[in-house]
N, C-alpha and C positions, 0 to 999 in steps of 0.2 A: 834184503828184508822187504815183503813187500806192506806196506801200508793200509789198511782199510779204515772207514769211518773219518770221523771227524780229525783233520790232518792235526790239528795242535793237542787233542788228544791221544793220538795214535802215535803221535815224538814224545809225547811225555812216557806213556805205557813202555815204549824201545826204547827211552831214555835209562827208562828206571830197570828193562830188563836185563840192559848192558852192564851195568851197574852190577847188577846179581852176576851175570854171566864172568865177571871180568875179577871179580874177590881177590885172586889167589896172584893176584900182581898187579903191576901198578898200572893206570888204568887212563886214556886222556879221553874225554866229553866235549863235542864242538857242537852244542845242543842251540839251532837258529830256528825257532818259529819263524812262522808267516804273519801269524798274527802280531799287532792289528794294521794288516796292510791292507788293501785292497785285493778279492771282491769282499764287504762285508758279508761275513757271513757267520753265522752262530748257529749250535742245535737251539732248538726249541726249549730244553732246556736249561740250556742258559739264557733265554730270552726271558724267560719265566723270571729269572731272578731279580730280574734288572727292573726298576720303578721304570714305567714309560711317561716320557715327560712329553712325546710328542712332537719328539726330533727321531725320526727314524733313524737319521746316521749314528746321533750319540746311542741310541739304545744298542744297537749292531756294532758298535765301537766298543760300547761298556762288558758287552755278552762278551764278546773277543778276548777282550781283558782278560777276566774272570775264566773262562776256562785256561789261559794260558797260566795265571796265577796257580789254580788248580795242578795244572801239569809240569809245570816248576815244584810246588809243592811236595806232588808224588816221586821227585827224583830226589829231591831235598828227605825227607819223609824213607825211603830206601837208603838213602848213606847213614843216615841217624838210624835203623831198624837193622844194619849191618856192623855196627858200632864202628865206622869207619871217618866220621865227624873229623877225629884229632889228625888223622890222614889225609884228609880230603882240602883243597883249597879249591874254593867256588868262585866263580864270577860273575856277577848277575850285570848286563849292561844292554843298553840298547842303541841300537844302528845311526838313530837320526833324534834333531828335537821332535817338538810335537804335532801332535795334528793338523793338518791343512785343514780348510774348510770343506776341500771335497768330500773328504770322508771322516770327518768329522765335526768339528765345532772350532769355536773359537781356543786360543791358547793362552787367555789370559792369565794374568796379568803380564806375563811374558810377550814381548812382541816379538815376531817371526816367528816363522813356523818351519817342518822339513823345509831343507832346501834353500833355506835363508842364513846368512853369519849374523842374523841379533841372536840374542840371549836364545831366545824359544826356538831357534833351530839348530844351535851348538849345546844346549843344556838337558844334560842328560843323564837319566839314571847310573852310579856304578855302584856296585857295592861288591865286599869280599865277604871270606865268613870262611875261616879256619878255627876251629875248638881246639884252643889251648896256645894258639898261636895270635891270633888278633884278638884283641877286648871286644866283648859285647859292645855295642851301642855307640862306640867311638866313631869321632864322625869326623874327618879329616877336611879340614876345611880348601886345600891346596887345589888348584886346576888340575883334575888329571884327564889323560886322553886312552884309549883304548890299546896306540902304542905300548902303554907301561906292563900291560899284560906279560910280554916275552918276557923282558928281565925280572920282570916279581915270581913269574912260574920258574924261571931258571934258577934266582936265588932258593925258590923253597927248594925243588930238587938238588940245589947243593952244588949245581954247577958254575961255574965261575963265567961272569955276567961279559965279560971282561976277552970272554973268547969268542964273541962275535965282533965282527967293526963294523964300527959303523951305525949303531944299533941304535934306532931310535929310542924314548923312552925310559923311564926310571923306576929303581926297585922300588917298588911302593913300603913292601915288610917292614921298614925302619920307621 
């Protein structure tokens, strides 16, 4: 597929088209933005959105954001428009902690940043979201790591966690 336009737009757009293309069986999504890494960069449009506080990186940082939110959204926004929600187990998670100062701002109140083992460069967004299967707004307070990914997807699909060795990580579903 070839890509055109704004690249965290244009994976959202193939994200959600895959989605459609893919209904009639079951279906796996390894949906990795770029954003908000490094070059900053945002359409005009989303600069627009953004208050400019007169930190040129934050604003380029915040634009980032927001369209990737948006393109989350639209694939989000497509599993729910194909009633596919109750089927569907999602994993929203991100690669590293937070912001350096090169390309963006400070990480407070958090100290550390990528690239650093304090809090604010190991703390990091995960979230799940199956309809019917996980409660709304439950918030699991336990350390998890990206590892847990494998065996929670193999329990939903029903296979036995237990037939890999070795396997780092744990079912989260319970």
């Amino acid at each position: 597929v070839e890509l055109t336009g704004h690249l965290t737009t244009a994976l959202g757009h193939e994200a959600a088209a895959f989605v459609q293309r893919h209904t009639a069986q079951p279906w796996f999504l390894y949906l990795a933005f770029n954003a908000a890494h490094a070059p900053l960069e945002a359409p005009e449009a989303y600069l627009a959105r953004v208050v400019d506080t007169g930190d040129h990186k934050r604003v380029f940082f915040s634009a980032m954001m927001q369209a990737m939110d948006d393109a989350v959204g639209r694939v989000l926004q497509t599993v729910s428009d194909l009633g596919e929600e109750e089927n569907t187990l999602i994993v929203f998670l991100s690669d590293n902690g937070g912001p350096t100062w090169e390309t963006s701002s400070s990480n407070g109140p958090l100290r550390g940043f990528k690239g650093t083992t304090h809090e604010g460069g190991i703390r990091v967004p995960f979230c799940m979201k199956w309809k019917g299967q996980i409660p709304e707004g439950l918030v699991y307070r336990n350390p998890v790591i990206q590892l847990d990914i494998v065996p929670t997807v193999m329990a939903a699909a029903g296979a036995p966690v237990s037939a890999v060795e070795d396997l780092d990580g744990v079912d989260l579903l319970p």
